[in-house]
N, C-alpha and C positions, 0 to 999 in steps of 0.2 A: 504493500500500500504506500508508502514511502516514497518508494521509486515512483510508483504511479501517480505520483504526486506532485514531484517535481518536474516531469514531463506535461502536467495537466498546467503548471505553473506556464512552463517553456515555451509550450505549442505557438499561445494566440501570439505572443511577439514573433515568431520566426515567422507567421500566414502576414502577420502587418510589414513584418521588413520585407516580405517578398514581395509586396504591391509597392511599398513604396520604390524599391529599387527598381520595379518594372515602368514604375510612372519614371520616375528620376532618368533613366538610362532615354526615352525615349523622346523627352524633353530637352536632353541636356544640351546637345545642337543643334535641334530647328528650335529650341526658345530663345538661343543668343541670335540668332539670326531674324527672327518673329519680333523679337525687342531691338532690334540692332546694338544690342550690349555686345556683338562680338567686333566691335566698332572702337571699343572701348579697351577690349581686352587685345585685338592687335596694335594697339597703340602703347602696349607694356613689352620691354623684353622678354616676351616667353614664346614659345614655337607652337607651333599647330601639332605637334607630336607630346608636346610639355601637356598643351592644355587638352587633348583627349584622353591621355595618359594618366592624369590628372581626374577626370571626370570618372573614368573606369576604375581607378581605383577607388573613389566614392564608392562608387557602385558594388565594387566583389570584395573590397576589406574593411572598408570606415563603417558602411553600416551594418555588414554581418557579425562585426567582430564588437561593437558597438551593441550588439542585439543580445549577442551572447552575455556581456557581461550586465545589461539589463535584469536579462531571464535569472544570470546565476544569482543578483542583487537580491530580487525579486524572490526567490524560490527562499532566501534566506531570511528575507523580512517576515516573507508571508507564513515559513514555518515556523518564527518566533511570536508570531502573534496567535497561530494557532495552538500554539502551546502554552501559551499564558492565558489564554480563555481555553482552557481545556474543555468547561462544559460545554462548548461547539461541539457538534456532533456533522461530521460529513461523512455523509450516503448513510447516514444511521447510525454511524461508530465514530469516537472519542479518536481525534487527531494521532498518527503515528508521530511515537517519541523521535528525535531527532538522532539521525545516525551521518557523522561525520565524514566516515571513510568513504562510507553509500554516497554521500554526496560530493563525495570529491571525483570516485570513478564515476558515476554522473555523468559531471561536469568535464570528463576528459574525453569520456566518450560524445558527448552533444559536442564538444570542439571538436574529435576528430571528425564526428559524421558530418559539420560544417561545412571543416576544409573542404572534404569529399565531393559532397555538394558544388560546393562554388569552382572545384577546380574540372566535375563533369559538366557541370553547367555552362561553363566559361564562355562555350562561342553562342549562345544565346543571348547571355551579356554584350559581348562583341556583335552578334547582330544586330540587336536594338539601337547597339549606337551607331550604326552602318544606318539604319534605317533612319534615325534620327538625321543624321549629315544627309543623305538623299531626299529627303521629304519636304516637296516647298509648301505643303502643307499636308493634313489628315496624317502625320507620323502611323496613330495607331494603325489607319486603315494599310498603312504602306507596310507595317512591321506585319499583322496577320492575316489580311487575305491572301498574297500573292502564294507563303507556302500551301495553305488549304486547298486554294484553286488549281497550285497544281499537282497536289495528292490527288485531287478528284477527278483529274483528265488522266491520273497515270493509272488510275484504279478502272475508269471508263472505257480508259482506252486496251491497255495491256493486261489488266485484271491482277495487277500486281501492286504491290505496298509499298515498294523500298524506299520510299522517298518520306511515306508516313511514320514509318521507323524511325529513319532519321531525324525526322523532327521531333517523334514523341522524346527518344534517348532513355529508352526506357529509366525508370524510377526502381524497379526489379532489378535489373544489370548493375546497378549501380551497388544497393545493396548486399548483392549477391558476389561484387569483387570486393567491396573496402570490407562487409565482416563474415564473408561466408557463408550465409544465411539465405533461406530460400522464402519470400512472404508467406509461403503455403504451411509454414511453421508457426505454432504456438507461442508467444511468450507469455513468458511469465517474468512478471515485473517485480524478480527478488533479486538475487544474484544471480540466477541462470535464465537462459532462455535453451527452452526442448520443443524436441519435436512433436507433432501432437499423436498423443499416444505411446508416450514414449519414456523410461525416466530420466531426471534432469541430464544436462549436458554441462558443458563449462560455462564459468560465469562470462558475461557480456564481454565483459573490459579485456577477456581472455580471446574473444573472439576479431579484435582491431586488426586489419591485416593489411597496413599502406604498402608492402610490398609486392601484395596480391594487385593490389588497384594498381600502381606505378608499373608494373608490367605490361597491362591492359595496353594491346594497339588502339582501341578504341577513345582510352584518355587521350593518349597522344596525337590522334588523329583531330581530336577534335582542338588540343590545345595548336595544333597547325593550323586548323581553319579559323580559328581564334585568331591570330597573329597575321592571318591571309586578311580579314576581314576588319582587320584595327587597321592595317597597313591604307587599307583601301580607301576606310572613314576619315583618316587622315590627311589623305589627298583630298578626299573630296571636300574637307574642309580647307582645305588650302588655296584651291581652284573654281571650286562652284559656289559663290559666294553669293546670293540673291537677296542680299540686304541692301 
């Protein structure tokens, strides 16, 4: 229950920083342009590579890493106040006592699964600001239709996905290289997580495997197109200038 606890604490910050970073990224260069503040900022010595560069790291470390130490604050106030009103009762039962170590590997685990995250996700990040520098207007409509539209002519046309794949990136794959884990599995929110039907297995924190993920051609493919796609944003901030 504990554990179940501080992920309950954790969740709604990481669903709000993922919209904000998704508004933020899409914004971040058709709104210097839309305001002609980018009028402003080529008028500073800083480079068109400085200041996208700049912008994307807003995006995949200031407010993820910002989020995280919200959630852990958060998890911390919130289980000290539950525990000085003990007669609170949640889901029917008297607040779990505070376990320290619990929430240290927690917390190691929520930053590694982070990283994870942000470094499978990366050229989605790098798209949106792609899309942002291309858009002389409707960014969003520019960031999500165009893939949709042409998953649904390669599905119409050839009756095949691969392109829907790609976009999804799966959320499964991910899990399944950074801790080994298949979603089709049970947890249990103690120290282990098992398979269902099965008894316990190793605990969580046993389960982190960045060498698993770092292997992955799929990370690295995507961190290519990541780098393909900032390269691009950046010119086109440089060149197509409609302010």
């Amino acid at each position: 229950p504990f554990v179940l606890m501080l992920f309950g604490w954790g969740i709604p910050f990481y669903i709000a920083a993922g919209i904000v970073v998704v508004v933020y990224l899409l914004d971040s260069l058709y709104g210097e342009r839309r305001d002609r503040s980018i009028l402003f900022w080529r008028s500073m010595p800083v480079s068109d590579t400085q200041t996208v560069l700049a912008k994307l790291m807003v995006g995949l470390v200031i407010v993820p890493l910002g989020t995280f130490l919200f959630a852990a604050v958060t998890s911390v106030v919130a289980s000290g106040i539950l525990a000085l009103r003990h007669h609170v009762l949640v889901n029917g039962q008297a607040p779990p006592p505070w376990q320290a170590l619990t929430w240290l590997r927690v917390q190691i685990g929520m930053l590694y699964g982070l990283i994870a995250v942000l470094l499978w996700y990366a050229p989605y990040a790098t798209y949106l600001i792609l899309a942002s520098a291309w858009a002389k207007r409707s960014p969003y409509a520019w960031a999500f239709v165009p893939p949709v539209l042409l998953a649904i002519v390669e599905y119409m046309l050839f009756s095949t996905n691969y392109l829907g794949r790609i976009v999804q990136r799966g959320f499964e794959q991910l899990v399944s290289l950074a801790f080994n884990l298949d979603l089709q599995l049970a947890f249990s929110f103690g120290d282990t997580v098992v398979p269902a039907g099965t008894a316990p297995d190793t605990g969580l924190q046993q389960r982190l495997l960045p060498s698993r993920l770092l292997e992955s051609p799929q990370l690295w493919l995507g961190l290519v197109a990541s780098v393909l796609m900032l390269v691009l944003a950046i010119r086109l901030r440089r060149y197509r200038d409609d302010s």
